[in-house]
Structure formats: structure tokens, C-alpha cells
PyMOL Python script that loads the backbone (N, CA, C, O; Angstrom):
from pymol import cmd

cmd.read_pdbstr("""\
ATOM      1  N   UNK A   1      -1.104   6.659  11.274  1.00  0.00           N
ATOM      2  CA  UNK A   1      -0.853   5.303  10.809  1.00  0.00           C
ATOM      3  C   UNK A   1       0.004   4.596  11.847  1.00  0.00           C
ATOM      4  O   UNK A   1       0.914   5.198  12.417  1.00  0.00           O
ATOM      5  N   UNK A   2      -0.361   2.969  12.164  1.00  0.00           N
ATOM      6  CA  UNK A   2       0.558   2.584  13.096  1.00  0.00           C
ATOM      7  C   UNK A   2       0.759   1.054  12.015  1.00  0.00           C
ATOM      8  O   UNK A   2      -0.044   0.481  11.279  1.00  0.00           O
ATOM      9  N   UNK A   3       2.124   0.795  12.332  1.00  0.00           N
ATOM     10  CA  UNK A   3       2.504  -0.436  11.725  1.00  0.00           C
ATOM     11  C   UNK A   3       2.870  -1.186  12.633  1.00  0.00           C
ATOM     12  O   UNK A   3       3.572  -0.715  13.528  1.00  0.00           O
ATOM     13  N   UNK A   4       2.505  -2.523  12.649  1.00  0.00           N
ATOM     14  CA  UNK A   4       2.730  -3.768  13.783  1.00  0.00           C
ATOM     15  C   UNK A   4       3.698  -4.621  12.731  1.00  0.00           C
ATOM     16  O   UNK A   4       3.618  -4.876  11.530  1.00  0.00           O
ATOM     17  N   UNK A   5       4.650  -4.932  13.779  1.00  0.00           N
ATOM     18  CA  UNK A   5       5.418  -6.693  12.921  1.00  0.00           C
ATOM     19  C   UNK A   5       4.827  -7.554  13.549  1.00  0.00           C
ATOM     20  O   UNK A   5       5.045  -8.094  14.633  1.00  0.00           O
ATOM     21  N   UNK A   6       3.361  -7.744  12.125  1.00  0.00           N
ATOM     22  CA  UNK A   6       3.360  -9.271  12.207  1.00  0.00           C
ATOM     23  C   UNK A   6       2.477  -9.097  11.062  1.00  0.00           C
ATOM     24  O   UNK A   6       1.704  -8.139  11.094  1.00  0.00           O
ATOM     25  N   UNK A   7       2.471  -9.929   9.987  1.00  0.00           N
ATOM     26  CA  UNK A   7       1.532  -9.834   8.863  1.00  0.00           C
ATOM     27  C   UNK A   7       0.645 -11.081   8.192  1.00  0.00           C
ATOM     28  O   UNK A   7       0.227 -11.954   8.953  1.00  0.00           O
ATOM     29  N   UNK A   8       0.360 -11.160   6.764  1.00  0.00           N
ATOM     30  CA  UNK A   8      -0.276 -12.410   6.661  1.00  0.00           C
ATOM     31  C   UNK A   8       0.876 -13.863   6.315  1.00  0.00           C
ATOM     32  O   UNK A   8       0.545 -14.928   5.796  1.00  0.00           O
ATOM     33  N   UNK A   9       2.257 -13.463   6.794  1.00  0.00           N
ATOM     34  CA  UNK A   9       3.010 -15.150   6.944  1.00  0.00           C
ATOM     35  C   UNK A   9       2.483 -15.302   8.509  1.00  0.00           C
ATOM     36  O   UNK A   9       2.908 -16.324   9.047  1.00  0.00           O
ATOM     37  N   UNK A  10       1.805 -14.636   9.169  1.00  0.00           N
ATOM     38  CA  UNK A  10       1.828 -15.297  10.752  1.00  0.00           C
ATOM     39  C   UNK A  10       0.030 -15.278  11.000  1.00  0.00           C
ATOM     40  O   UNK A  10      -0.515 -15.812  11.966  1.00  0.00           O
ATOM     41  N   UNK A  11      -0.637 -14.599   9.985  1.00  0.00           N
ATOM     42  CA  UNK A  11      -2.044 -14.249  10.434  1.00  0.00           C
ATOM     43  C   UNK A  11      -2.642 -14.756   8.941  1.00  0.00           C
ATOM     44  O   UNK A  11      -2.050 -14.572   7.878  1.00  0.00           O
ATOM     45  N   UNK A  12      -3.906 -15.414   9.084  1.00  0.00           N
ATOM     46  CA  UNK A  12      -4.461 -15.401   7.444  1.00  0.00           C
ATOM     47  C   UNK A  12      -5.230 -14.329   6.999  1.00  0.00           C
ATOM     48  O   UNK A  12      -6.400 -14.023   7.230  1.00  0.00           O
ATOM     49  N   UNK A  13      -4.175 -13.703   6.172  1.00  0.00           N
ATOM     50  CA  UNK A  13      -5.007 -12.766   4.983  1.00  0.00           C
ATOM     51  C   UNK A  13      -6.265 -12.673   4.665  1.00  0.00           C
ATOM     52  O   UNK A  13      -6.729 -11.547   4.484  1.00  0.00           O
ATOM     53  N   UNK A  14      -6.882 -13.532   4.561  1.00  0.00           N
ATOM     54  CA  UNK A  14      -8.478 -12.948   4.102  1.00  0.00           C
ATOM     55  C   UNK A  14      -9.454 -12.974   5.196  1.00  0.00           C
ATOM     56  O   UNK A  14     -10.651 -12.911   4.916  1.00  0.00           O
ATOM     57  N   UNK A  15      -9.107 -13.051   6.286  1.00  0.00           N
ATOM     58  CA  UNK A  15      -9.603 -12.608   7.794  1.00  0.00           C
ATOM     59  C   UNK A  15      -9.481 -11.754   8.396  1.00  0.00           C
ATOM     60  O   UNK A  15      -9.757 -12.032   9.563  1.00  0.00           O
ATOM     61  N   UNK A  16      -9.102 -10.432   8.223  1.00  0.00           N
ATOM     62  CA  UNK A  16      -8.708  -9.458   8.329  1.00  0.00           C
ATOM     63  C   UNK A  16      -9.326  -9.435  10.241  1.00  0.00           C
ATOM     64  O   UNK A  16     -10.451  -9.561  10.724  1.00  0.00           O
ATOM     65  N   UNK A  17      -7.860  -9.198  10.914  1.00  0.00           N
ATOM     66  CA  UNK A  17      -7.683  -8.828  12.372  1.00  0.00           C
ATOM     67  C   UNK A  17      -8.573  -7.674  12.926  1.00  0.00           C
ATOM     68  O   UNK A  17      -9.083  -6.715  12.346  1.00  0.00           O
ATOM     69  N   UNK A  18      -8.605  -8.120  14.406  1.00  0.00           N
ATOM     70  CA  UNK A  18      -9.300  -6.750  14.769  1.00  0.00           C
ATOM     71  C   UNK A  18      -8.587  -6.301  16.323  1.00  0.00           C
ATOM     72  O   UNK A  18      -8.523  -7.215  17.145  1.00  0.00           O
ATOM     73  N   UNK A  19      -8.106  -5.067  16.699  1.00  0.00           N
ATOM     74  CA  UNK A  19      -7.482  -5.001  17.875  1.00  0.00           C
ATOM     75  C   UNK A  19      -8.352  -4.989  18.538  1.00  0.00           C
ATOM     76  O   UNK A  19      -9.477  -4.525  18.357  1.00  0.00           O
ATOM     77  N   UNK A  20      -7.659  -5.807  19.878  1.00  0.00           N
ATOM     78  CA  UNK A  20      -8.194  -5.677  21.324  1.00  0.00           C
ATOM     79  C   UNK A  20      -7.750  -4.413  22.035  1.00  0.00           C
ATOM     80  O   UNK A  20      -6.566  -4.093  22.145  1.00  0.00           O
ATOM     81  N   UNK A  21      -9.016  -3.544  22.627  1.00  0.00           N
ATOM     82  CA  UNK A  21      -9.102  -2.986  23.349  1.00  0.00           C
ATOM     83  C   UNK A  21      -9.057  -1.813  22.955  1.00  0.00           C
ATOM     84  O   UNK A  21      -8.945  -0.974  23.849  1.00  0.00           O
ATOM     85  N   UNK A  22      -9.102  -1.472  21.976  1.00  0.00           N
ATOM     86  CA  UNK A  22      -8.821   0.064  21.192  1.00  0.00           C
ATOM     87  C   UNK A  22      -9.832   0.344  19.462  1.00  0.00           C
ATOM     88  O   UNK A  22      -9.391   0.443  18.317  1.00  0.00           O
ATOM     89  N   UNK A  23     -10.834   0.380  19.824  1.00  0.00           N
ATOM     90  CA  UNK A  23     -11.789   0.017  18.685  1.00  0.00           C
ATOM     91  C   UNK A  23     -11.185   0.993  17.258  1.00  0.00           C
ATOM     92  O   UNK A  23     -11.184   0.709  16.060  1.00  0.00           O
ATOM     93  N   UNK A  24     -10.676   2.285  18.023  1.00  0.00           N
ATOM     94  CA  UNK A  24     -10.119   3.844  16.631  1.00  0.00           C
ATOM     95  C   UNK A  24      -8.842   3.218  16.654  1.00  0.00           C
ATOM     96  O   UNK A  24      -7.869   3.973  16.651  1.00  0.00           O
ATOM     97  N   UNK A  25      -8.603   1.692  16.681  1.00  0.00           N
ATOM     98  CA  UNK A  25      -7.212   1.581  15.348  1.00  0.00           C
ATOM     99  C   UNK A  25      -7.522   0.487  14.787  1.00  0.00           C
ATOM    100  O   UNK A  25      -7.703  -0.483  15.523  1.00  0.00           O
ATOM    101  N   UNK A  26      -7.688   0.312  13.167  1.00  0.00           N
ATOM    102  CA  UNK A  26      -8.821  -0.305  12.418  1.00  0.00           C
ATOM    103  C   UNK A  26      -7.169  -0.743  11.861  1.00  0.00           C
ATOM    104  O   UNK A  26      -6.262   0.076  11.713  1.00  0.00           O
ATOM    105  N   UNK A  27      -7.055  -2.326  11.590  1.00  0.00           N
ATOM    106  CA  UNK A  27      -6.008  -3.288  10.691  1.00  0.00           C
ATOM    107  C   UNK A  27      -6.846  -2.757   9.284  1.00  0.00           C
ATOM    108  O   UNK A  27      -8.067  -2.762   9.128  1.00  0.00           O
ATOM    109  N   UNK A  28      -5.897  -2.341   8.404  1.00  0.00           N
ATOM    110  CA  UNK A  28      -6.420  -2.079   6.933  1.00  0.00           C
ATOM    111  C   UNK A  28      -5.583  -3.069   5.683  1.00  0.00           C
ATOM    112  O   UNK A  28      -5.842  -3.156   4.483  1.00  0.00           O
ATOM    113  N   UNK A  29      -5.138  -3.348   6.019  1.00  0.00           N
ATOM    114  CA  UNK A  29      -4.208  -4.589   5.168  1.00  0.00           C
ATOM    115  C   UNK A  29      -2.939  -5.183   5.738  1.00  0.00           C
ATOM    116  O   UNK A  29      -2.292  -4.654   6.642  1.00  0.00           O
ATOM    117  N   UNK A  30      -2.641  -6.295   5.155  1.00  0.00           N
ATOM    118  CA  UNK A  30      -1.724  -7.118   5.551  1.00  0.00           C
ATOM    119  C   UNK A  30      -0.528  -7.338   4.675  1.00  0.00           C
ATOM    120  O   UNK A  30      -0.705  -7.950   3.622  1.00  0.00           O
ATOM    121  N   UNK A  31       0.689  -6.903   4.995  1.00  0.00           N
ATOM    122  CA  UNK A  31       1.586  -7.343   3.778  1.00  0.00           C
ATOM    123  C   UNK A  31       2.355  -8.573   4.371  1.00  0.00           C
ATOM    124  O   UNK A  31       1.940  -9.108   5.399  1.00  0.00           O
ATOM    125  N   UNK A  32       3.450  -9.010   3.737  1.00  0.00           N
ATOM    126  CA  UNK A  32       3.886 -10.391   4.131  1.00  0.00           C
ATOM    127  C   UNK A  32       4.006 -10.165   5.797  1.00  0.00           C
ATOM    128  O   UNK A  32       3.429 -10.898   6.600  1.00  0.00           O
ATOM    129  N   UNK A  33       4.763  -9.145   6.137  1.00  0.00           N
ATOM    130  CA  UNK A  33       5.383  -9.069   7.509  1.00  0.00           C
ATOM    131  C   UNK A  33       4.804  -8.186   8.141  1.00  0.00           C
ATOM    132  O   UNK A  33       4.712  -8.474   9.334  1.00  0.00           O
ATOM    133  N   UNK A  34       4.411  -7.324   7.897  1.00  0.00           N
ATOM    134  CA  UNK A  34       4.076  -6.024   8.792  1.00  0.00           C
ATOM    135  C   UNK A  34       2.044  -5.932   8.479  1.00  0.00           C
ATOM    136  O   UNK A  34       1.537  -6.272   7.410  1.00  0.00           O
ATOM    137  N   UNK A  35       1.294  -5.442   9.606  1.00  0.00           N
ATOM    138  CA  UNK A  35      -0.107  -5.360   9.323  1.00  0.00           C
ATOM    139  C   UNK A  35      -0.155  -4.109   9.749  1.00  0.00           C
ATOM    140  O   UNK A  35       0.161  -3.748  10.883  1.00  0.00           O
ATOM    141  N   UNK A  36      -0.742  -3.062   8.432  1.00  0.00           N
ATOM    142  CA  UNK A  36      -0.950  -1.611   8.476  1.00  0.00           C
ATOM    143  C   UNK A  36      -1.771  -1.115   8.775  1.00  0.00           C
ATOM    144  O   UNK A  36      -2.601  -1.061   7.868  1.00  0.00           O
ATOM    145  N   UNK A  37      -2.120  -0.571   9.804  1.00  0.00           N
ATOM    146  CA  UNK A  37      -3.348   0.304  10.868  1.00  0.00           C
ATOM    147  C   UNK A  37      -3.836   1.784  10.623  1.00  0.00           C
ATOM    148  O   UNK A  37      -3.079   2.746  10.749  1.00  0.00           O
ATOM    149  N   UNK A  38      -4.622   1.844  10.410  1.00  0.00           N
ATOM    150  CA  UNK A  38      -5.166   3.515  10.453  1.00  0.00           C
ATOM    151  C   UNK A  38      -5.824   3.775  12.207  1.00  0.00           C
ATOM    152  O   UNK A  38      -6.615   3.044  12.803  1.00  0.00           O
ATOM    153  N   UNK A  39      -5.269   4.870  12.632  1.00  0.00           N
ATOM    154  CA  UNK A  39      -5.771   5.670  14.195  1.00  0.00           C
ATOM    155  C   UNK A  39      -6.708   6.441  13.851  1.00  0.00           C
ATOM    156  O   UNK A  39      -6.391   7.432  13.194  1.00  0.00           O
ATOM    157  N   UNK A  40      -7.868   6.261  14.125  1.00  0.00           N
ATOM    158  CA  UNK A  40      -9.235   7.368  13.785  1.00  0.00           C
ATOM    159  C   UNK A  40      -9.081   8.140  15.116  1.00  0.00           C
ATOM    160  O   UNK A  40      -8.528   8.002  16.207  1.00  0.00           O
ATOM    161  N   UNK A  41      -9.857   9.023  14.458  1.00  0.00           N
ATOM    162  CA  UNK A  41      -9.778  10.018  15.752  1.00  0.00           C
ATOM    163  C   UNK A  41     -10.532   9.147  17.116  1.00  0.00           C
ATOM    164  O   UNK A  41     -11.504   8.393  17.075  1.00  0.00           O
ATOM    165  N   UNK A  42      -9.676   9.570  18.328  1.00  0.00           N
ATOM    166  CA  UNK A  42      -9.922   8.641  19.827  1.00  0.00           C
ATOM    167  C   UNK A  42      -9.047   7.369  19.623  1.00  0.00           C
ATOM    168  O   UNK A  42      -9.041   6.424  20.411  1.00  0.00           O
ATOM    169  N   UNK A  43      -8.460   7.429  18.719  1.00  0.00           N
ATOM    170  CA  UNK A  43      -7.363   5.911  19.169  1.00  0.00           C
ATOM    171  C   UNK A  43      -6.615   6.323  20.295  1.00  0.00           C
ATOM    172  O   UNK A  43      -6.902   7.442  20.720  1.00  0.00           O
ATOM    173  N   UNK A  44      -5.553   5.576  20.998  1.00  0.00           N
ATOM    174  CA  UNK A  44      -4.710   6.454  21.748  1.00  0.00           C
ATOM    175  C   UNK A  44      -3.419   6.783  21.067  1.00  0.00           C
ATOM    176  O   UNK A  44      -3.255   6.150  20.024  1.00  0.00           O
ATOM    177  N   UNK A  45      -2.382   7.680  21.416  1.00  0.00           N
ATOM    178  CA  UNK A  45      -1.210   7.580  20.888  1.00  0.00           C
ATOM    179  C   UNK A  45      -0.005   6.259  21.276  1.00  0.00           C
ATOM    180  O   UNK A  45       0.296   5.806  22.381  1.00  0.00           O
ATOM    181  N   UNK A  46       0.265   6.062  20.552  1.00  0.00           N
ATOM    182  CA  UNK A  46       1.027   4.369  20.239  1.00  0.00           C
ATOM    183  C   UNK A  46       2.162   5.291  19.832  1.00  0.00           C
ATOM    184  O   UNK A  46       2.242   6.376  19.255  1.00  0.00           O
ATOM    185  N   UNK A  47       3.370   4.041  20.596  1.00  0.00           N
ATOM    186  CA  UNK A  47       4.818   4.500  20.296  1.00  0.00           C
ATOM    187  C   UNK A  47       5.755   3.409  20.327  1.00  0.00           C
ATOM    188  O   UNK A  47       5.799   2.223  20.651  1.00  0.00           O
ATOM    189  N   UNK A  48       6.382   4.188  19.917  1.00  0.00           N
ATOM    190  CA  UNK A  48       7.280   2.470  18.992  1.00  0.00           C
ATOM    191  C   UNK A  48       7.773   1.450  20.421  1.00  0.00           C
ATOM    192  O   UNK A  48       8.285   1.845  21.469  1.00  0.00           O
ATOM    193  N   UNK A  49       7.476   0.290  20.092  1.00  0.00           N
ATOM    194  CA  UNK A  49       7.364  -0.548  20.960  1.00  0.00           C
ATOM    195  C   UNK A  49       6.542  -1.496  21.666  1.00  0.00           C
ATOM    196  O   UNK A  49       6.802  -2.589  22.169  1.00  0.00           O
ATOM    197  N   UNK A  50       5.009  -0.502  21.544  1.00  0.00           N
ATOM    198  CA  UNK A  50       3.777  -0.418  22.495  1.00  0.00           C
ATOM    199  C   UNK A  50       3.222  -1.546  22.220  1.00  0.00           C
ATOM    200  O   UNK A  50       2.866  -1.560  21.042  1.00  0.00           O
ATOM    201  N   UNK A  51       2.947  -2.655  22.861  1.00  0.00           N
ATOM    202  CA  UNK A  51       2.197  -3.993  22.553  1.00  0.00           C
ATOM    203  C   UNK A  51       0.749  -3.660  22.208  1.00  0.00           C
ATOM    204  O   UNK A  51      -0.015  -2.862  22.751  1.00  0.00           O
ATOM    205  N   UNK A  52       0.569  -4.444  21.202  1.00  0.00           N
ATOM    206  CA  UNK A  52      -1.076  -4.002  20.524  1.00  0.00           C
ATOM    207  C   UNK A  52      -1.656  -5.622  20.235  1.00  0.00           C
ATOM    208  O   UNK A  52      -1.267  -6.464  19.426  1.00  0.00           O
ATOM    209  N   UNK A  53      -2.350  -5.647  20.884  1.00  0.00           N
ATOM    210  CA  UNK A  53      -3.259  -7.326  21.165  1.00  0.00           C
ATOM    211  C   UNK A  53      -4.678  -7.343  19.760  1.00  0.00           C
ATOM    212  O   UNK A  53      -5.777  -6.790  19.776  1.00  0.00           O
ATOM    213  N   UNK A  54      -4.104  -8.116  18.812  1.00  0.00           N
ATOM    214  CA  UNK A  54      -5.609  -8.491  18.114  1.00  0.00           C
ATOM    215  C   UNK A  54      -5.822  -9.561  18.064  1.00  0.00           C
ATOM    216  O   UNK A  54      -5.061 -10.469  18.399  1.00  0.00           O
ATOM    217  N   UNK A  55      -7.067  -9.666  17.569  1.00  0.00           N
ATOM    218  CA  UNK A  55      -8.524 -10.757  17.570  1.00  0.00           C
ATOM    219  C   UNK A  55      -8.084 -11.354  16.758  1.00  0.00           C
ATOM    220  O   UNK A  55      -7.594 -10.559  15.955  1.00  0.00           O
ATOM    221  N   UNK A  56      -7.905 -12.604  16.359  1.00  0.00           N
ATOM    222  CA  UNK A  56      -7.788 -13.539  15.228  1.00  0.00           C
ATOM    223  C   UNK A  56      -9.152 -14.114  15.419  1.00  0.00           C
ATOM    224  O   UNK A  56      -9.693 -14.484  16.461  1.00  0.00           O
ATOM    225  N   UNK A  57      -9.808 -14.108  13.592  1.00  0.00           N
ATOM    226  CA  UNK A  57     -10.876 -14.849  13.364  1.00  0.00           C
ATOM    227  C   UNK A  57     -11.101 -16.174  12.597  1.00  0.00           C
ATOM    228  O   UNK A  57     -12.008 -16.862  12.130  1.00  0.00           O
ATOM    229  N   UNK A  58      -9.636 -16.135  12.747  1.00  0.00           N
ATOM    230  CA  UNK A  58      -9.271 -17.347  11.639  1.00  0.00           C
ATOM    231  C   UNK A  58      -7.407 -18.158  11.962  1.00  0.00           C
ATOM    232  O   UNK A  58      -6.538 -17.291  11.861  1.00  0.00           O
ATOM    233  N   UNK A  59      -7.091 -18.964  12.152  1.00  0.00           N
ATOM    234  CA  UNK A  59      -6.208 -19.782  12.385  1.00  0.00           C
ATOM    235  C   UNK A  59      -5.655 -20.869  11.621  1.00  0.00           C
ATOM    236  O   UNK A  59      -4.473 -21.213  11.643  1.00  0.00           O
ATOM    237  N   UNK A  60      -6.611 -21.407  10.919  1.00  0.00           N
ATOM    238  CA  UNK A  60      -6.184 -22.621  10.585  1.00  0.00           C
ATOM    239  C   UNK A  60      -5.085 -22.163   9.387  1.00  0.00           C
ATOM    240  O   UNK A  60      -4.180 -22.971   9.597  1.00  0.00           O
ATOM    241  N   UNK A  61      -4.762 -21.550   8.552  1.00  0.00           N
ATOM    242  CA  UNK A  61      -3.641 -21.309   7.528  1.00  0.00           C
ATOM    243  C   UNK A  61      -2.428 -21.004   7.956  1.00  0.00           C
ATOM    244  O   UNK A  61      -1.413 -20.875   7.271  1.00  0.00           O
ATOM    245  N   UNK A  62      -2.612 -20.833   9.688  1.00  0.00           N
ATOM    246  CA  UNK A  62      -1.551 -20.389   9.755  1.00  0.00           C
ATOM    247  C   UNK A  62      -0.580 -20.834  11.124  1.00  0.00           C
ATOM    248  O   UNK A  62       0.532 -20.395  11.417  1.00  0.00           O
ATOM    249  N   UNK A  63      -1.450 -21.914  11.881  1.00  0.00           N
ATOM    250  CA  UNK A  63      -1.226 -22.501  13.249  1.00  0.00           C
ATOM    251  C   UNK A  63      -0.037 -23.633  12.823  1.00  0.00           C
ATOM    252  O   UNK A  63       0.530 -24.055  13.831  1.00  0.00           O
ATOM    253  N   UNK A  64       0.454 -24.203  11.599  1.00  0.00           N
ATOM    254  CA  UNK A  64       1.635 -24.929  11.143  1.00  0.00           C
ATOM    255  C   UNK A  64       2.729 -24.187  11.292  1.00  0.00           C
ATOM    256  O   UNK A  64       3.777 -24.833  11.296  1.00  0.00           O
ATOM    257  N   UNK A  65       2.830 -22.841  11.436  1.00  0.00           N
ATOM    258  CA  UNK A  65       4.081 -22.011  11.408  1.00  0.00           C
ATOM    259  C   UNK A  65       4.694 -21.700  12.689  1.00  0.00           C
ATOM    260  O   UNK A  65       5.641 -20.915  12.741  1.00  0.00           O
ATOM    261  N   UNK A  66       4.149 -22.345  13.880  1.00  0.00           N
ATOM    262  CA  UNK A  66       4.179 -22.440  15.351  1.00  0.00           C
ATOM    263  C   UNK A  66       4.753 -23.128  15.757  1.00  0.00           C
ATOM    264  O   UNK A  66       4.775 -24.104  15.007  1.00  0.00           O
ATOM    265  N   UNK A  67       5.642 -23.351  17.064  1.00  0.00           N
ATOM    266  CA  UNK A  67       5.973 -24.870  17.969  1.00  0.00           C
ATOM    267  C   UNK A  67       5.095 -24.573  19.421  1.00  0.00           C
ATOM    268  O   UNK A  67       4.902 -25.345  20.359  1.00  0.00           O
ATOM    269  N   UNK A  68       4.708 -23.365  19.264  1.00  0.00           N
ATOM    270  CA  UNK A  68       3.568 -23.051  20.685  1.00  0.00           C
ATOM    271  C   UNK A  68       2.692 -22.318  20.592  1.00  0.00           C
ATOM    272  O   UNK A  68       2.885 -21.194  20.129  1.00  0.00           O
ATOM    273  N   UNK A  69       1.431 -22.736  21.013  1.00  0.00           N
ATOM    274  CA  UNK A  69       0.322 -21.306  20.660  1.00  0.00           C
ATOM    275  C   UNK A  69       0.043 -21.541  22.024  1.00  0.00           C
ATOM    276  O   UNK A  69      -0.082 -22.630  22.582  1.00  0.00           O
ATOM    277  N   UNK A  70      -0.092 -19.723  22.789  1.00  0.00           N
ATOM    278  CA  UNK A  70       0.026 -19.888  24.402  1.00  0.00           C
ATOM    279  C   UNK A  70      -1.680 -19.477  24.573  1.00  0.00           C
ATOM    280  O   UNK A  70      -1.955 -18.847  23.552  1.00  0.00           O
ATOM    281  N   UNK A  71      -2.881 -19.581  25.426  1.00  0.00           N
ATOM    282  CA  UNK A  71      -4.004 -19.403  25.688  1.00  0.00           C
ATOM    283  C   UNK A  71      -3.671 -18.665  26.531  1.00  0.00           C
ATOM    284  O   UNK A  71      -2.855 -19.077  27.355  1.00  0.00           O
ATOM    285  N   UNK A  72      -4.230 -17.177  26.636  1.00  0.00           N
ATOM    286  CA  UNK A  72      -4.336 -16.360  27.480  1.00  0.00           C
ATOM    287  C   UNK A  72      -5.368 -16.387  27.884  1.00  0.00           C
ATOM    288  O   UNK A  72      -6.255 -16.849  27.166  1.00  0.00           O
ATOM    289  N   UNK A  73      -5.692 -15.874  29.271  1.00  0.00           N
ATOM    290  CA  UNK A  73      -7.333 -15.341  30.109  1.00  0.00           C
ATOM    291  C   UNK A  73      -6.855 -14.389  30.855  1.00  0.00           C
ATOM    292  O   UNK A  73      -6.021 -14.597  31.737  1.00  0.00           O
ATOM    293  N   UNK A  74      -7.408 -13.083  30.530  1.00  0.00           N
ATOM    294  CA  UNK A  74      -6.869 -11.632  31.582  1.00  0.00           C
ATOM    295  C   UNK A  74      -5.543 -11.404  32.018  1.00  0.00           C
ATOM    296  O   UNK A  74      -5.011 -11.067  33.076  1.00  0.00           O
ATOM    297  N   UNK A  75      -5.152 -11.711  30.796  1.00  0.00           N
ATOM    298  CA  UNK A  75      -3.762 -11.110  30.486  1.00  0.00           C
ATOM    299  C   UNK A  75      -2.527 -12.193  31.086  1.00  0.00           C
ATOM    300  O   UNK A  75      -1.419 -11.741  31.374  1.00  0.00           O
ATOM    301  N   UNK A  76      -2.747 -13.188  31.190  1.00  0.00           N
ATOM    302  CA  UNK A  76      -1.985 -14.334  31.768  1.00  0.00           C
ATOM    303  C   UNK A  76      -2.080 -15.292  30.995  1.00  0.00           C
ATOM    304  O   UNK A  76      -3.060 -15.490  30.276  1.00  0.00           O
ATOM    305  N   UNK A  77      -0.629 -16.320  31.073  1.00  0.00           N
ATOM    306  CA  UNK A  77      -0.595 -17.231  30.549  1.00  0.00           C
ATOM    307  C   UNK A  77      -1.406 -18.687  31.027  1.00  0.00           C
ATOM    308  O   UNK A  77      -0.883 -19.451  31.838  1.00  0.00           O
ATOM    309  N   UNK A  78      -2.660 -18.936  30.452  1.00  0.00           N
ATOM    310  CA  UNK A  78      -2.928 -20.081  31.049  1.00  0.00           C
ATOM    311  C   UNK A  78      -3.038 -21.746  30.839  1.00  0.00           C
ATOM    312  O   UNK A  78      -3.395 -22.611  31.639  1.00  0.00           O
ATOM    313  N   UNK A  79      -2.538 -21.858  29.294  1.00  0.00           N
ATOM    314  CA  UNK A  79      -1.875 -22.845  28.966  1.00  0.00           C
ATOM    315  C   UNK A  79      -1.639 -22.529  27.818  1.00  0.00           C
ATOM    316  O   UNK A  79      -2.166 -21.735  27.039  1.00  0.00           O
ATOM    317  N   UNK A  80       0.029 -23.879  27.699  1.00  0.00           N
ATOM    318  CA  UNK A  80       1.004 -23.532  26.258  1.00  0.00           C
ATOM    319  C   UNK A  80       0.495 -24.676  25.527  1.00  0.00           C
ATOM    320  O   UNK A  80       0.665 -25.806  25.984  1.00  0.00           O
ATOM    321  N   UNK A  81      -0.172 -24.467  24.331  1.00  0.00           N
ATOM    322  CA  UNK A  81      -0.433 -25.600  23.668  1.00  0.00           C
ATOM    323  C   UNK A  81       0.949 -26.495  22.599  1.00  0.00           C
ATOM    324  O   UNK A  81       1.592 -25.821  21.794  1.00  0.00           O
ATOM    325  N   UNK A  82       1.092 -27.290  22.685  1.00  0.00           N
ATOM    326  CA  UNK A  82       2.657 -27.640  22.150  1.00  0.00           C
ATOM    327  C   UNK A  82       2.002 -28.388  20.475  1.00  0.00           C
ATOM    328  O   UNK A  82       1.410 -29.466  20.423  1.00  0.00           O
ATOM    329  N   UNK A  83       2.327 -27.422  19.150  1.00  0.00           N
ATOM    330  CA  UNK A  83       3.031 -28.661  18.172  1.00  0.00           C
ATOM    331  C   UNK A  83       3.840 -28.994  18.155  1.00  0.00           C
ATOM    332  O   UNK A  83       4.966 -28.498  18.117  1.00  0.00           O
ATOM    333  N   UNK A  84       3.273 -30.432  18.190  1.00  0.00           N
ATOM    334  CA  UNK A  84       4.278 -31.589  18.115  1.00  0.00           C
ATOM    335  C   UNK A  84       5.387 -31.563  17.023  1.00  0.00           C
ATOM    336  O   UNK A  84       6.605 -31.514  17.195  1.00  0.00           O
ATOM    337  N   UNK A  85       4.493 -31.620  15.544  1.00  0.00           N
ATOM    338  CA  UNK A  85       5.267 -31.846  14.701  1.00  0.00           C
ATOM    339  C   UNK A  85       6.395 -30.737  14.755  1.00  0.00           C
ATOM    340  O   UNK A  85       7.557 -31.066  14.514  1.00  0.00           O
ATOM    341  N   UNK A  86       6.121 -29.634  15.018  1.00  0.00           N
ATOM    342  CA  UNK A  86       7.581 -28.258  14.542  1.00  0.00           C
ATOM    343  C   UNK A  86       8.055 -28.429  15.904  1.00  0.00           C
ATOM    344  O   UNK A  86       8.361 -27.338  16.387  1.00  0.00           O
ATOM    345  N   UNK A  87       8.267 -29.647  16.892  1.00  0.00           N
ATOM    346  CA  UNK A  87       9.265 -29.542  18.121  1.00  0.00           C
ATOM    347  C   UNK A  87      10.519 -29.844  17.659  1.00  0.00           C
ATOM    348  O   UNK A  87      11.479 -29.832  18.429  1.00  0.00           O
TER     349      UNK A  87
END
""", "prot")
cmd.dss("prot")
cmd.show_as("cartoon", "prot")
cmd.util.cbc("prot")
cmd.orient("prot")
């Protein structure tokens, strides 16, 4: 089992996430803060700390809780999108 801090106050709940780059660690639910992972066999071993990148398939419930959403391309920052309103 791996637990990430970040749950459905930062991600919407009924879209259930999917990690990048590691297909054997499957998001299995979301509680307020934390999103709880099962490692199938061939995940790699994860240790406390280890940055774990997922897929959002859904945004809109939850892009108000932001003052920046940053666009990555190959692992770089390539633009900071600014809300206005939460500046």
C-alpha cells in the first residue's frame, strides 16, 4: 500500500486518478487528504518522500482551490497559469 498527500479537497472524487509512469500502482480511493494506492506485483518500491506524478481526468471541481496551476512538458515547467481571483 502506498499513501500520497493529496486527496479529493485537491482532486475530484468521482474521477478517480491514474499514475504516471508506473501502471502496478492503481489510486483505489480518495479520502479528504490523502489518495490510497495499492502496488501490484512490478510496481517499484516507493519510499517515503518519493514524488509520484498522476493523470487528472477531471479539473473543473477543483481548479478554484489554486492561485497557480503550472503546465508541465517533459518534466519542466512550461507555463504558470495565474488565478486571478485567489491572488
Amino acid at each position: 500500500r502506498v499513501v500520497l498527500d493529496c486527496g479529493m479537497k485537491g482532486m475530484h472524487p468521482l474521477h478517480m486518478p491514474s499514475v504516471s509512469g508506473d501502471p502496478n500502482l492503481k489510486v483505489e480511493r480518495l479520502n479528504a487528504e490523502h489518495a490510497v494506492c495499492t502496488a501490484l506485483p512490478g510496481a517499484r518500491d516507493y519510499a517515503l518522500g518519493d514524488l509520484v506524478r498522476l493523470n487528472l481526468s477531471y479539473a473543473d471541481g477543483t481548479l478554484n482551490l489554486y492561485s497557480r496551476i503550472l503546465g508541465l512538458r517533459n518534466g519542466y515547467v512550461e507555463r504558470v497559469f495565474l488565478c486571478i481571483d485567489r491572488l
